[in-house]
N, C-alpha and C positions, 0 to 999 in steps of 0.2 A: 504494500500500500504506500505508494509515494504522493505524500501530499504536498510535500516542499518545503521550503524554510519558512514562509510565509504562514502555514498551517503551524510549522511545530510552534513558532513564534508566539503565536497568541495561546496555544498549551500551555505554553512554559507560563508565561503573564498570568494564564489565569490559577496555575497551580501556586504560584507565587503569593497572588493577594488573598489566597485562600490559608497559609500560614502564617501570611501578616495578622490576621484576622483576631486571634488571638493574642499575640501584642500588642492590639489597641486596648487605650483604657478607655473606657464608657463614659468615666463620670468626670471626664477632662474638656473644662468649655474651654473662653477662649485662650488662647496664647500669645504672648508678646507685649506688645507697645500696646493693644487692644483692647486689653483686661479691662484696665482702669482710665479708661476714659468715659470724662462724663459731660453729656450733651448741654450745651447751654441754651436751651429754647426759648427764648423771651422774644416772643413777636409782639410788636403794638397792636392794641386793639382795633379793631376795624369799625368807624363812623359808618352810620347810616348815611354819609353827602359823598363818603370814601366809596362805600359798596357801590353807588349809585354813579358815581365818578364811570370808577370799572366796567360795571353793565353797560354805560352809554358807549366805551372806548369799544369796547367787544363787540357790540351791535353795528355802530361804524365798519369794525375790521372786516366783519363777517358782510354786512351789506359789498365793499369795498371789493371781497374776492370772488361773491355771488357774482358783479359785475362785469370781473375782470375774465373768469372763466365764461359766460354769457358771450362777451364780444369774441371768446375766443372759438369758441364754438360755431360761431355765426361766420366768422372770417373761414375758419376750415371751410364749411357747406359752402360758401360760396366760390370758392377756390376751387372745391369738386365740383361744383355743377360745371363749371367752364373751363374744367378738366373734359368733361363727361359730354357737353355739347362741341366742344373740339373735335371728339376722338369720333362721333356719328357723323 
């Protein structure tokens, strides 16, 4: 049965992580520089004139690239019609 190097390759790997398996500890979080860091989360409060600020910016953006895709779309079509009345 020649399977090749490629086959015995991933045997070997997987016979491998199967006796590492038992060298791991379980009840080991994290490690290093990562343990002991602690998040500083202090976001300012968000105004109601704030929240409202946002919604309008986003409603703009969003109108802005309904637009933008719209004109694009329309330019395509007309490009293929006078592609399409050319070619007949």
């Amino acid at each position: 049965m020649g399977f090749g190097g490629g086959a015995q390759a991933m045997i070997t790997i997987l016979k491998n992580n199967e006796k590492m398996k038992a060298q791991r500890s379980r009840s080991k979080g994290l490690s290093g520089s990562y343990e002991n860091i602690k998040l500083n989360l202090d976001y300012p409060k968000a105004t109601p004139k704030m929240l409202r600020d946002i919604r309008e910016q986003k409603i703009q953006v969003r109108k802005r690239t309904l637009f933008n895709q719209f004109l694009l779309v329309c330019c395509i079509l007309v490009v293929l019609s006078i592609m399409i009345y050319f070619m007949f």
